[in-house]
C-alpha positions as a Markdown table, in Angstrom:
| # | Residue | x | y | z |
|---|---|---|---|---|
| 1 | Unk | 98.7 | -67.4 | -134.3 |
| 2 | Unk | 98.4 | -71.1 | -134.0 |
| 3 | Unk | 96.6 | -70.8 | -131.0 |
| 4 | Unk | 94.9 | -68.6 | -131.9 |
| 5 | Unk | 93.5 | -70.6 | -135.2 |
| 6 | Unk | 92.7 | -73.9 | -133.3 |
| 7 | Unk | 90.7 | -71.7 | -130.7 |
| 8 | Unk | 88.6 | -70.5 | -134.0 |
| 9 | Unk | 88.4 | -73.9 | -135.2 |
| 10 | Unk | 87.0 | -75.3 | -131.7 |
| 11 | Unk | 84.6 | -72.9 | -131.4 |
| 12 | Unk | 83.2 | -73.2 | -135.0 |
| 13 | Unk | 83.0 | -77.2 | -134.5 |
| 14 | Unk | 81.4 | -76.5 | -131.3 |
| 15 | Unk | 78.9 | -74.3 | -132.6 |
| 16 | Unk | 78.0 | -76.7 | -135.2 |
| 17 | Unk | 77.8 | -79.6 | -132.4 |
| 18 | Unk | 75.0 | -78.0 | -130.4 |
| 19 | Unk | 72.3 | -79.6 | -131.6 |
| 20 | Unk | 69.5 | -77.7 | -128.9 |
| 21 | Unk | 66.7 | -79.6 | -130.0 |
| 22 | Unk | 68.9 | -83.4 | -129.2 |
| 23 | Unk | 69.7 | -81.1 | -126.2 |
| 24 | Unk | 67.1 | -80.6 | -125.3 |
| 25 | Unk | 64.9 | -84.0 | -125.7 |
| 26 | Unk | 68.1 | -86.1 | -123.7 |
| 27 | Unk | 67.7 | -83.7 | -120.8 |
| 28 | Unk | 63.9 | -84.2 | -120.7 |
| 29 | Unk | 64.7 | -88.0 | -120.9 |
| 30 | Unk | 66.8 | -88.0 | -118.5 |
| 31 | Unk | 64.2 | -87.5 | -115.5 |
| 32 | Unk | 62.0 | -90.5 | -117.2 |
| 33 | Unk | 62.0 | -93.5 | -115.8 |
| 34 | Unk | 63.6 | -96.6 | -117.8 |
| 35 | Unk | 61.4 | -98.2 | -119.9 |
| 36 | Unk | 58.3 | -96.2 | -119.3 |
| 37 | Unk | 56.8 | -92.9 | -121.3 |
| 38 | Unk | 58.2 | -94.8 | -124.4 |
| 39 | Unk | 55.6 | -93.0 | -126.7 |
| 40 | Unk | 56.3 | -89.5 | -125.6 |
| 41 | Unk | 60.4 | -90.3 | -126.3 |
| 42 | Unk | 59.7 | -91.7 | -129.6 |
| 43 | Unk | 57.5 | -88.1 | -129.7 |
| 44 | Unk | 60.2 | -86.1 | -128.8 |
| 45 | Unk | 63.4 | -87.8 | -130.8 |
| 46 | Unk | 61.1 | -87.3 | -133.9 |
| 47 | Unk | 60.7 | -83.4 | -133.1 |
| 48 | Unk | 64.9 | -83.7 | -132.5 |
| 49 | Unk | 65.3 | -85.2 | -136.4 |
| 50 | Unk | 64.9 | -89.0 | -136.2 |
| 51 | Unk | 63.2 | -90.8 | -138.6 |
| 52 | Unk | 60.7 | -93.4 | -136.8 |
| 53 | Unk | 57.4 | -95.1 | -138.1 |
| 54 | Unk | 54.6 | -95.5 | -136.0 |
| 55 | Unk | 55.1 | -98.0 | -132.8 |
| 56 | Unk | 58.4 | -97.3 | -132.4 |
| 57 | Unk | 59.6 | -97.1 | -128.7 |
| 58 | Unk | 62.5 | -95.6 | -126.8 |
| 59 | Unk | 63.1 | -97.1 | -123.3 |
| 60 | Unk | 65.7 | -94.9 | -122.5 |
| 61 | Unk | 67.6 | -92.2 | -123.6 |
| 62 | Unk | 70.1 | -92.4 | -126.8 |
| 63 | Unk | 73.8 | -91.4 | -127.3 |
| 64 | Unk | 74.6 | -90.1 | -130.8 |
| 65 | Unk | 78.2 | -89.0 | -132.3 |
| 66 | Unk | 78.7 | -87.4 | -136.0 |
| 67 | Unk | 79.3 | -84.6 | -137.5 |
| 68 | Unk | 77.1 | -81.8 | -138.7 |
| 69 | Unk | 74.4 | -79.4 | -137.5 |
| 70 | Unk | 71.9 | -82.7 | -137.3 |
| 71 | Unk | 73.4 | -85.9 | -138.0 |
| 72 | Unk | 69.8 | -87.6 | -136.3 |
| 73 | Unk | 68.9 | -87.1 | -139.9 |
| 74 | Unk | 70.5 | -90.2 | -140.7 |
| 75 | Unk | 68.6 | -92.8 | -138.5 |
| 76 | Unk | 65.8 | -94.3 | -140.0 |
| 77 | Unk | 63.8 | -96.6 | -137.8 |
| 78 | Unk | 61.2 | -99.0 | -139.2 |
| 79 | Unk | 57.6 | -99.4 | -138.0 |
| 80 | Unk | 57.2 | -101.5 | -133.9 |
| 81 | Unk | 61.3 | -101.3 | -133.4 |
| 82 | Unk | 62.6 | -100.7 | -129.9 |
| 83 | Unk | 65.3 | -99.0 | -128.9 |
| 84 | Unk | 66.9 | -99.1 | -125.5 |
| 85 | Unk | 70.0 | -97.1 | -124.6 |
| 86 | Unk | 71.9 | -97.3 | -127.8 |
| 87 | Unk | 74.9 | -95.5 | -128.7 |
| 88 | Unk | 74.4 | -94.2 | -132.7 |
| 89 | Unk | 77.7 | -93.2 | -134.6 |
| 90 | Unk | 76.1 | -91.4 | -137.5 |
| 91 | Unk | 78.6 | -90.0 | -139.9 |
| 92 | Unk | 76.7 | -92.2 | -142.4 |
| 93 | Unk | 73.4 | -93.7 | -142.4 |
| 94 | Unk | 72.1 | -96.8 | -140.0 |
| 95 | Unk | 68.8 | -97.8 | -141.4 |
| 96 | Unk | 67.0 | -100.4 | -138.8 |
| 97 | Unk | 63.7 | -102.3 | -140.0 |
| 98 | Unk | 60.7 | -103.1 | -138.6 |
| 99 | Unk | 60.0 | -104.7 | -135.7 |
| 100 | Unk | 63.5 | -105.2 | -134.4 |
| 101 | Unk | 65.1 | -104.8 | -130.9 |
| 102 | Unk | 68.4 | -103.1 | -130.1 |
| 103 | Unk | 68.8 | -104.1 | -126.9 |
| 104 | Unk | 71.0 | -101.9 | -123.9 |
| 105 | Unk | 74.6 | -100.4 | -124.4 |
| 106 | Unk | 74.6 | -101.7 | -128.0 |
| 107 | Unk | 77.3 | -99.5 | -130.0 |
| 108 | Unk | 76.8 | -99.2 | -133.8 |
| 109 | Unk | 79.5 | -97.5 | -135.7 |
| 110 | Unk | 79.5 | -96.2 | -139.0 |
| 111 | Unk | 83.0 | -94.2 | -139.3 |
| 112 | Unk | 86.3 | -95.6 | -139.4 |
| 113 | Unk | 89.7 | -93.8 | -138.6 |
| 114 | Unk | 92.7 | -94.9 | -141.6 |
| 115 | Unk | 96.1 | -96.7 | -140.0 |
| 116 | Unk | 98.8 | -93.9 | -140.4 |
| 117 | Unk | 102.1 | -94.2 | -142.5 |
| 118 | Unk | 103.7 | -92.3 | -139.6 |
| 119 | Unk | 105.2 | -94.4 | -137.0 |
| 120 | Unk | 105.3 | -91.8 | -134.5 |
| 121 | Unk | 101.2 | -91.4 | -134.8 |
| 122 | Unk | 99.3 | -94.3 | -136.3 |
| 123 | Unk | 95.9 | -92.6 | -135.7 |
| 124 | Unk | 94.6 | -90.9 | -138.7 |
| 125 | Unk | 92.2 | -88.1 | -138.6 |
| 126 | Unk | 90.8 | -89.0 | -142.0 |
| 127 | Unk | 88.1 | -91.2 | -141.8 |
| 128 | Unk | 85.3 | -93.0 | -144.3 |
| 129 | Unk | 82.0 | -94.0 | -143.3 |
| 130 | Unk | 80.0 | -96.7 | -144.6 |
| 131 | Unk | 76.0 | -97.8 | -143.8 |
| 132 | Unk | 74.6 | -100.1 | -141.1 |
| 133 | Unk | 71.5 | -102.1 | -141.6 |
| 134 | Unk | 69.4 | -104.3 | -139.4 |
| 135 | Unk | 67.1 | -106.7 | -140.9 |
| 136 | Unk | 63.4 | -106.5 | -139.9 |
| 137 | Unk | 62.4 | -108.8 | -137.1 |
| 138 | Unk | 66.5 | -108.7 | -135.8 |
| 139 | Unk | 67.6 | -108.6 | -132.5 |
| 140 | Unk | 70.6 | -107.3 | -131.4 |
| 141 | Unk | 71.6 | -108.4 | -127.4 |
| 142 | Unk | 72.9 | -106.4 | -124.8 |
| 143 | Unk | 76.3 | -105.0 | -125.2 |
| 144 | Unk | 76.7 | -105.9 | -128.1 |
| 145 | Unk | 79.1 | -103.9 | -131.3 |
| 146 | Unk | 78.4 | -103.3 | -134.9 |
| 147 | Unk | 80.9 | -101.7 | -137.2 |
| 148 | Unk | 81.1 | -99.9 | -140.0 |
| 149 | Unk | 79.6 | -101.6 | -143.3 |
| 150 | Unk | 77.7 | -104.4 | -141.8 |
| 151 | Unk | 74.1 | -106.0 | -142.3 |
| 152 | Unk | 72.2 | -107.6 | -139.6 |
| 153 | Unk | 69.7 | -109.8 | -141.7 |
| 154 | Unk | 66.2 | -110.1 | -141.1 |
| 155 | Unk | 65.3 | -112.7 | -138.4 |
| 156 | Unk | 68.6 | -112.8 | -136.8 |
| 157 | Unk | 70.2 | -112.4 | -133.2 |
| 158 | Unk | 73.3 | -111.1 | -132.5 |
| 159 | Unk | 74.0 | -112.7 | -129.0 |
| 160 | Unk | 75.1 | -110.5 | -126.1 |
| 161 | Unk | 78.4 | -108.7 | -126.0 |
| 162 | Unk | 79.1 | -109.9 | -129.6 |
| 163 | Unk | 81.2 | -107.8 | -132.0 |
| 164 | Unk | 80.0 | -108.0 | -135.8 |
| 165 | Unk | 82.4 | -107.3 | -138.5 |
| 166 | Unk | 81.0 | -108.6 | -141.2 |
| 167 | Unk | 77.1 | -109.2 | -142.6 |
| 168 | Unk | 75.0 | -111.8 | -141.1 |
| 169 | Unk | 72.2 | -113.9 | -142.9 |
| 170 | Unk | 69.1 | -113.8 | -142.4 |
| 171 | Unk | 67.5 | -116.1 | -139.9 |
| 172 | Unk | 71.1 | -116.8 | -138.0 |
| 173 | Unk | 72.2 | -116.7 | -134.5 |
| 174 | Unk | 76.1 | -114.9 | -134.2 |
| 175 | Unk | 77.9 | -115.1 | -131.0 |
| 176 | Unk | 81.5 | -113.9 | -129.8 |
| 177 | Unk | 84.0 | -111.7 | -130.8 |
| 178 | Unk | 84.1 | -111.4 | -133.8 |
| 179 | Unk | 80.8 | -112.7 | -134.3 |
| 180 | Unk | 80.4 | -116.0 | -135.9 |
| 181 | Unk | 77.5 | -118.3 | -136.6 |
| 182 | Unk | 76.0 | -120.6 | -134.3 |
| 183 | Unk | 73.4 | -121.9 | -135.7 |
| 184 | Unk | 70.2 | -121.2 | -138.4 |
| 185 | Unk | 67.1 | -120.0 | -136.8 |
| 186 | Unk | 63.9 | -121.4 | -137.4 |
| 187 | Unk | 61.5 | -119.4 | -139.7 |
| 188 | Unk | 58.5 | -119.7 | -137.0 |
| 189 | Unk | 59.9 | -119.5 | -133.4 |
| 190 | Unk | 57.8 | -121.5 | -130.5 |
| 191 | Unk | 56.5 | -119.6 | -128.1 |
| 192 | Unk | 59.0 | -121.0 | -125.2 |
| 193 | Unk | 62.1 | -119.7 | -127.1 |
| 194 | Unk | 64.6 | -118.7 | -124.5 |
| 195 | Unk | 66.7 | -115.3 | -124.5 |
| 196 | Unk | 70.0 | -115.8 | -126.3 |
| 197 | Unk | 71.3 | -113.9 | -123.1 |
| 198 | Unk | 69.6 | -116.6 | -120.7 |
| 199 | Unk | 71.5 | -119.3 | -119.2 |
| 200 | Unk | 70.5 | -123.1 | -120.3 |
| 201 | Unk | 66.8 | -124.9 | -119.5 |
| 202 | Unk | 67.0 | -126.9 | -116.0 |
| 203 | Unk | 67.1 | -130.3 | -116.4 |
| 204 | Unk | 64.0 | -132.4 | -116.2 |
| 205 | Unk | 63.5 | -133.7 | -112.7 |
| 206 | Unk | 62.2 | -137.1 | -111.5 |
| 207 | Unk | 58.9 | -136.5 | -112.3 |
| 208 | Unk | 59.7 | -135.5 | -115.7 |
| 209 | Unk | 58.3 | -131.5 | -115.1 |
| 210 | Unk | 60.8 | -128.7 | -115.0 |
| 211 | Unk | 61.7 | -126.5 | -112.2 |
| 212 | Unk | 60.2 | -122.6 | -112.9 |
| 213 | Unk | 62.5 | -120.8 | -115.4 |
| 214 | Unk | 62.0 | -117.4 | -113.1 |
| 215 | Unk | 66.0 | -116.3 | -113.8 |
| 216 | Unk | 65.6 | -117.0 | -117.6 |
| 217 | Unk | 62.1 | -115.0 | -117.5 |
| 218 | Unk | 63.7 | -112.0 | -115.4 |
| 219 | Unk | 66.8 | -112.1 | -118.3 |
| 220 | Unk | 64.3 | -111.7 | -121.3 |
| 221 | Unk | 62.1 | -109.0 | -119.4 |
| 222 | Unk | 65.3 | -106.7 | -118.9 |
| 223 | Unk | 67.0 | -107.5 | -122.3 |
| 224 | Unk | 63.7 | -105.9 | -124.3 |
């Protein structure tokens, strides 16, 4: 009987973890090219349950986790955002403003597991969820980790493979794990601003005129 019970159970969850249309759209995705046909995978993921505003572009193909028939239903993507190959845990809803960048193999987690009392098994099946935002105008860098409960404020950069526990201001720079402030942004960027994932400016020569930044430019194109 016990078998027999977690067999029914497995199928149940798997029936409800289907999701055809998702399905379907990542296996269309999968024969585009990276960072090209970004308008017709914004198309599709909105057919699949997304919430995007106009001018939002996929580059790649998404992960999602969560329970339900559709948990797509709680992304909510504001207007000029890009989205690269992002991993979305949606047991509860990530809301991401407009005209941010979540850059490749970013994970954003909304669900944590509780510690158990039993010493023999510390992982709990139980879990909560809790809301993720990201600030218009934010950038979050390659590889980087959000967890559950956090706010990325508007303006800010969370620096490649950084993990954020806890919410950022607005206009900051966070690096390292766990994320921490390195600095306040300016409100109005120059033009020249280098990629928080780009190594540091040559040194002036001689001459005083700087060697071509081709590695930094390369780093920034990748990273969008």
């Amino acid at each position: 009987m016990p078998a027999i019970e977690r067999a029914r159970r497995e199928i149940l969850l798997t029936a409800r973890m289907l999701r055809p249309r998702f399905l379907l759209v990542n296996l269309a995705c999968s024969f585009m090219p990276r960072f090209t046909l970004s308008t017709a995978r914004t198309r599709m993921y909105r057919w699949a349950g997304v919430r995007a505003e106009k001018g939002v572009s996929f580059t790649d193909k998404i992960a999602v986790t969560g329970a339900g028939p559709n948990p797509l239903n709680f992304l909510s993507i504001g207007e000029g955002t890009t989205i690269s190959t992002v991993l979305f845990n949606l047991e509860g809803p990530i809301t991401i403003g407009k005209h941010a960048n979540v850059s490749q193999y970013v994970r954003i987690y909304t669900a944590w597991h509780a510690i158990s009392k039993d010493e023999e098994k510390r992982f709990s099946q139980s879990f909560s969820a809790r809301p993720v935002v990201i600030g218009d105008g934010a950038w979050v860098c390659t590889g980087s980790v959000l967890l559950p409960g956090v706010t990325v404020g508007r303006g800010s950069v969370v620096s490649a493979g950084s993990v954020v526990t806890s919410d950022i201001p607005p206009n900051t720079l966070v690096s390292g794990v766990p994320a921490v402030v390195v600095k306040q942004l300016p409100t109005k960027a120059p033009a020249d601003s280098l990629s928080p994932d780009a190594p540091p400016a040559p040194k002036t020569g001689a001459r005083g005129s700087n060697r071509p930044q081709a590695a930094t430019t390369a780093i920034v194109r990748n990273d969008q």
